[in-house]
C-alpha positions as CSV (number, residue, x, y, z in Angstrom):
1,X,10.3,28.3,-114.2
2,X,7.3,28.7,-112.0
3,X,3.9,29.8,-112.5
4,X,1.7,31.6,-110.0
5,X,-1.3,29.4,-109.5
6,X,-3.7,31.8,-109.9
7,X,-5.6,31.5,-106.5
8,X,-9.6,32.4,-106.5
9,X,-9.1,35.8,-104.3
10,X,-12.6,34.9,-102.7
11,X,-11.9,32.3,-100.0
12,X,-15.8,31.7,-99.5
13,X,-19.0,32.8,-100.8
14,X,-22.2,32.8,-98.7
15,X,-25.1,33.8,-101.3
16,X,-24.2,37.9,-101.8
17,X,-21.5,37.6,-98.6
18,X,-17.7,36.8,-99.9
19,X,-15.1,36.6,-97.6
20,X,-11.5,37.2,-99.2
21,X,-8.2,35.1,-98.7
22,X,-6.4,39.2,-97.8
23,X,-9.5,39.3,-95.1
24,X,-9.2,36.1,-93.5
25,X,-5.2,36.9,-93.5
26,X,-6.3,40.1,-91.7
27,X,-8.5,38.1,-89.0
28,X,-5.7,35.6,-88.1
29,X,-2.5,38.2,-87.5
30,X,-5.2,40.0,-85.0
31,X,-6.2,36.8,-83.7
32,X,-2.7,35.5,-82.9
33,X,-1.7,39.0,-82.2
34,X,-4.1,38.6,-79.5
35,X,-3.2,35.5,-78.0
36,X,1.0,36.2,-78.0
37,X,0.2,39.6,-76.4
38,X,-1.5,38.1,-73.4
39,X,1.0,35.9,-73.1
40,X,3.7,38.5,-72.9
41,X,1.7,40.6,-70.9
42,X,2.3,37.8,-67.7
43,X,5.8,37.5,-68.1
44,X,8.2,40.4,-66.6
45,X,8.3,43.1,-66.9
46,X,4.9,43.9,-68.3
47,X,3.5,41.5,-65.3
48,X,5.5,43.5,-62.5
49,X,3.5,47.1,-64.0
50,X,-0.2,45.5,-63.8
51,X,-1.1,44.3,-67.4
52,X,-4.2,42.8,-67.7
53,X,-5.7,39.9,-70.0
54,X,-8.3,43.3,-70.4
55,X,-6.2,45.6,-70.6
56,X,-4.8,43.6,-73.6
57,X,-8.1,43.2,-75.2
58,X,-8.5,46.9,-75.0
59,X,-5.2,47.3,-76.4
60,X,-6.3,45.1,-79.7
61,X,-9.1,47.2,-80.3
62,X,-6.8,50.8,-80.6
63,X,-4.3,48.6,-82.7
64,X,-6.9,47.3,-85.3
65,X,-8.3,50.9,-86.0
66,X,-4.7,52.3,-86.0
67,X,-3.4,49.5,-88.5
68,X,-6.5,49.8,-91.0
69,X,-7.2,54.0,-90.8
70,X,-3.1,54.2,-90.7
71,X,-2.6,52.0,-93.7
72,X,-5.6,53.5,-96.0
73,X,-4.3,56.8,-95.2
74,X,-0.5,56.2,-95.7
75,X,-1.1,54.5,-99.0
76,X,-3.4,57.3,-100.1
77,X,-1.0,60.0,-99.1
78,X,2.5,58.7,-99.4
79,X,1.7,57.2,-103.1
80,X,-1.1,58.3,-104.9
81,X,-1.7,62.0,-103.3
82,X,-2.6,63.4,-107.2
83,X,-5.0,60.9,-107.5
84,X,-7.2,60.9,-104.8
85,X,-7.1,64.6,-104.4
86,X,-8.8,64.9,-107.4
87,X,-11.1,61.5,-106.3
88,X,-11.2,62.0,-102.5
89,X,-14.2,59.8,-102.3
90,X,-12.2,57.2,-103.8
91,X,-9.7,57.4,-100.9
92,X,-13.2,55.3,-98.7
93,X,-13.4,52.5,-100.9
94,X,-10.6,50.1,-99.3
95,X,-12.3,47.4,-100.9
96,X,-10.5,48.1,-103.8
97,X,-6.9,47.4,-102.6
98,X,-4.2,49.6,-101.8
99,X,-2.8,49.5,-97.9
100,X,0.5,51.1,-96.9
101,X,2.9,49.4,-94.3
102,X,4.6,52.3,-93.3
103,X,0.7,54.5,-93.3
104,X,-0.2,51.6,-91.0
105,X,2.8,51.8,-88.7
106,X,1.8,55.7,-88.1
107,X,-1.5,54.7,-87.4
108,X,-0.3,51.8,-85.1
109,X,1.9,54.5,-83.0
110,X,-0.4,57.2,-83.1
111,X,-2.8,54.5,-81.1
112,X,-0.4,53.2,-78.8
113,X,0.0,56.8,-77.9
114,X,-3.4,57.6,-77.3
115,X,-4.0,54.1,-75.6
116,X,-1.0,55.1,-73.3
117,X,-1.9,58.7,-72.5
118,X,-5.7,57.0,-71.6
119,X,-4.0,54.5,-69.4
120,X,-1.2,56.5,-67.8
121,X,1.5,53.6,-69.6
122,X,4.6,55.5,-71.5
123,X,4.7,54.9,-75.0
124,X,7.6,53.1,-75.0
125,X,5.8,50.3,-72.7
126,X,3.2,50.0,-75.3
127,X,5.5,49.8,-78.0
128,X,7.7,46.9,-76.4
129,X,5.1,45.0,-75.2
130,X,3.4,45.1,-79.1
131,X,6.6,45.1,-81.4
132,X,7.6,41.1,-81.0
133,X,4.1,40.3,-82.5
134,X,4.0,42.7,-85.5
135,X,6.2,40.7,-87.7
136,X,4.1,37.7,-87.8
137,X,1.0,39.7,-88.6
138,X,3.3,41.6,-91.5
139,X,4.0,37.9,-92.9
140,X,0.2,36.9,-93.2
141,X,-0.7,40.3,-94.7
142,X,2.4,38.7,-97.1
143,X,1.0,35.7,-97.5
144,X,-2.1,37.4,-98.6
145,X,-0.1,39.6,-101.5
146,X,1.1,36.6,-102.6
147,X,-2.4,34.6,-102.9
148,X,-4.0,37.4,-104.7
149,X,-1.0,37.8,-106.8
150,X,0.0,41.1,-106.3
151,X,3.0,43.0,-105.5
152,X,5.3,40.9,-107.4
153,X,9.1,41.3,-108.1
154,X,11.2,42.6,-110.9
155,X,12.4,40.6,-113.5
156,X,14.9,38.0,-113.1
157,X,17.1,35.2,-115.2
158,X,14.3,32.4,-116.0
159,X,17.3,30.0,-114.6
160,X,16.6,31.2,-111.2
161,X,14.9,27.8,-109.8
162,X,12.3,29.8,-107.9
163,X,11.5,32.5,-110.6
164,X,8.0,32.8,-111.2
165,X,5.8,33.9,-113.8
166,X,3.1,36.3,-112.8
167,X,0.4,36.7,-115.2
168,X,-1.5,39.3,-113.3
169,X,1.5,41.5,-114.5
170,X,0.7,41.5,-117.9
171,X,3.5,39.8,-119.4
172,X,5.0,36.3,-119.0
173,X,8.4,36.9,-117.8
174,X,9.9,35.1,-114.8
175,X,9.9,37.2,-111.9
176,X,11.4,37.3,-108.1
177,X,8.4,36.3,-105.8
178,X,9.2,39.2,-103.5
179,X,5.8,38.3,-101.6
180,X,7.3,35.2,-100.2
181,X,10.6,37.3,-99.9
182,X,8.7,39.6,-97.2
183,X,6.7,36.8,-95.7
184,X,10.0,35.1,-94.8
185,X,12.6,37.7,-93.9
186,X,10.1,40.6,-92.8
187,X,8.0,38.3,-91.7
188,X,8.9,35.2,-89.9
189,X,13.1,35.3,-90.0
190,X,12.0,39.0,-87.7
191,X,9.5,37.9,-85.5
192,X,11.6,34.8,-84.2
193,X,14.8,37.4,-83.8
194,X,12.3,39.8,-82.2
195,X,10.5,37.2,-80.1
196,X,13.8,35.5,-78.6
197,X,15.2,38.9,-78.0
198,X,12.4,40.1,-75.8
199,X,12.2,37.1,-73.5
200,X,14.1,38.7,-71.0
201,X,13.7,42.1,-69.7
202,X,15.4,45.0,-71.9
203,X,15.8,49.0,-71.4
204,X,13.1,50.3,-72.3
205,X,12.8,51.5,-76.0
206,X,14.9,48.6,-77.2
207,X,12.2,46.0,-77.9
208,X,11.0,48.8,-80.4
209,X,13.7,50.1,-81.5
210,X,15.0,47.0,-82.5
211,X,11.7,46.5,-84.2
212,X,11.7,49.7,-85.8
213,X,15.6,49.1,-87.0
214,X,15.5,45.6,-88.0
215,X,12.5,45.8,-90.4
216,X,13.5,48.9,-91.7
217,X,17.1,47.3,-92.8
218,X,14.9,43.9,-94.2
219,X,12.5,45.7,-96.2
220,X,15.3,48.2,-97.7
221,X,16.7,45.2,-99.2
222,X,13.7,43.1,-100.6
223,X,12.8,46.4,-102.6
224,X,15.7,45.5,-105.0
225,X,13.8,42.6,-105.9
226,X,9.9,44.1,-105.3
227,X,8.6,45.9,-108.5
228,X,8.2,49.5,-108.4
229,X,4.8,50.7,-108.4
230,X,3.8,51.3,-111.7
231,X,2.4,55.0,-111.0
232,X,5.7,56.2,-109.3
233,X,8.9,53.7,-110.5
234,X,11.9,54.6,-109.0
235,X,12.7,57.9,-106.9
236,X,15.5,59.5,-106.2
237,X,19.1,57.6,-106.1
238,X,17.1,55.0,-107.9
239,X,15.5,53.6,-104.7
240,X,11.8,52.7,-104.4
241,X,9.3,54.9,-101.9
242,X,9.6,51.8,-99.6
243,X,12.9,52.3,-99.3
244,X,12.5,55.8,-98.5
245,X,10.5,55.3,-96.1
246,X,12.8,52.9,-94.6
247,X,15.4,55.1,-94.0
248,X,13.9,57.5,-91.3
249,X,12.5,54.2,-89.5
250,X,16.1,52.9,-89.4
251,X,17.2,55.6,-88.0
252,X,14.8,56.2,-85.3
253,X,15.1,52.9,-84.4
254,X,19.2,52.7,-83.9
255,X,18.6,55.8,-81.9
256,X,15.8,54.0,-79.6
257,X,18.1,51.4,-78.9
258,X,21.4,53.7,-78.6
259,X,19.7,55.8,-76.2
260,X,17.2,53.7,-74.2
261,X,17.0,54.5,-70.4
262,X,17.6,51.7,-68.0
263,X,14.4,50.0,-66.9
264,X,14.9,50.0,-62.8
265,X,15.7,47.2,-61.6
266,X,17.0,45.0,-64.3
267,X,20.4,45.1,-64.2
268,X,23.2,45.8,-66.5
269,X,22.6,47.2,-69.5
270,X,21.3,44.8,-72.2
């Protein structure tokens, strides 16, 4: 049985100044984020509608205010609504944890929307040319759950050769390390599905939808082994919020890619 290792959450200190392991996870997915969306942007057929190294700097920008605004918003209204109603100060202070991935994804799509409207580029475009990078930005956020031990799993059979104690929990039972769960399947296992996918050119909406679909059906699952939040435990049918939340974004997404107009000019149907 495996203990968490208890990382130091601050990654470094400069005199008052301390930069956090969940930050610097942050800074990297927008980083890379940056670099594979140029790099789709000149290949077809983002290359073929004028997409600019600018353009995808702008871009960046609208995503980084729509994953951060999105996620503090979702998290304060889809889980702790009671609680920050009656502290809506507290609802600023995102220094003190609590993101949402679904809040964030809202906020992501409300921006390619308005980045879209601004630039005259349909929002399924946008969302194609984005939704191959997400995943690896959602396993670094992961990586970061996991280094600040939080998050963890349920309980599981100490015989489980990965099962891991998580003392941050409060008790010293072996648990699923549903952090590293997320950062593989969610996380990588997606964005290489997602990546080869979208080499060539698909009908437009697909890209996303299959996005949309595929995390939704990933996520669903790790929540069997992904504690409950303490403050709401399980919903109705015994299923988490996550997974709640995961069954309109599957559904959305199978009807992007069911229903996706043919881009002109490539070909049959994909």
């Amino acid at each position: 049985m495996l203990t968490h290792p208890q990382f130091d959450p601050v990654a470094l200190s400069l005199g008052p100044l301390q930069i956090h392991w969940y930050g610097l996870t942050y800074l990297v997915a927008f980083v890379l984020g940056w670099l594979l969306l140029r790099r789709r942007a000149a290949r077809a057929p983002f290359v073929q509608t004028g997409w600019s190294p600018r353009e995808v700097e702008d871009l960046v920008f609208w995503i980084i205010v729509g994953v951060i605004v999105g996620a503090r918003l979702g998290y304060v209204l889809f889980y702790r609504p009671g609680h920050y109603l009656a502290n809506p100060l507290g609802a600023l202070a995102v220094w003190e944890g609590g993101m949402s991935f679904h809040g964030g994804l809202v906020g992501v799509v409300t921006a390619l929307w308005l980045y879209g409207h601004r630039r005259g580029r349909p929002l399924l475009e946008v969302g194609d040319l984005v939704a191959p990078v997400v995943p690896l930005g959602l396993a670094l956020g992961r990586l970061g759950n996991f280094i600040n031990g939080e998050l963890w799993g349920r309980v599981t059979d100490a015989a489980l050769p990965w099962a891991m104690v998580f003392p941050q929990s409060g008790t010293m039972q072996p648990r699923h390390p549903s952090q590293l769960y997320q950062f593989a399947l969610e996380g990588l296992l997606l964005f290489v599905l997602l990546w080869l996918y979208a080499r060539r050119p698909r009908r437009l909406g697909r890209v996303s939808g299959a996005f949309l679909a595929g995390y939704g059906v990933l996520r669903f699952g790790v929540e069997f082994f992904r504690e409950p939040d303490a403050f709401l435990g399980l919903l109705a049918l015994n299923l988490t919020m996550g997974q709640w939340l995961c069954l309109p974004m599957i559904a959305v997404g199978a009807w992007l890619w069911l229903r996706a107009p043919a881009l002109a000019g490539t070909g049959p149907a994909r």
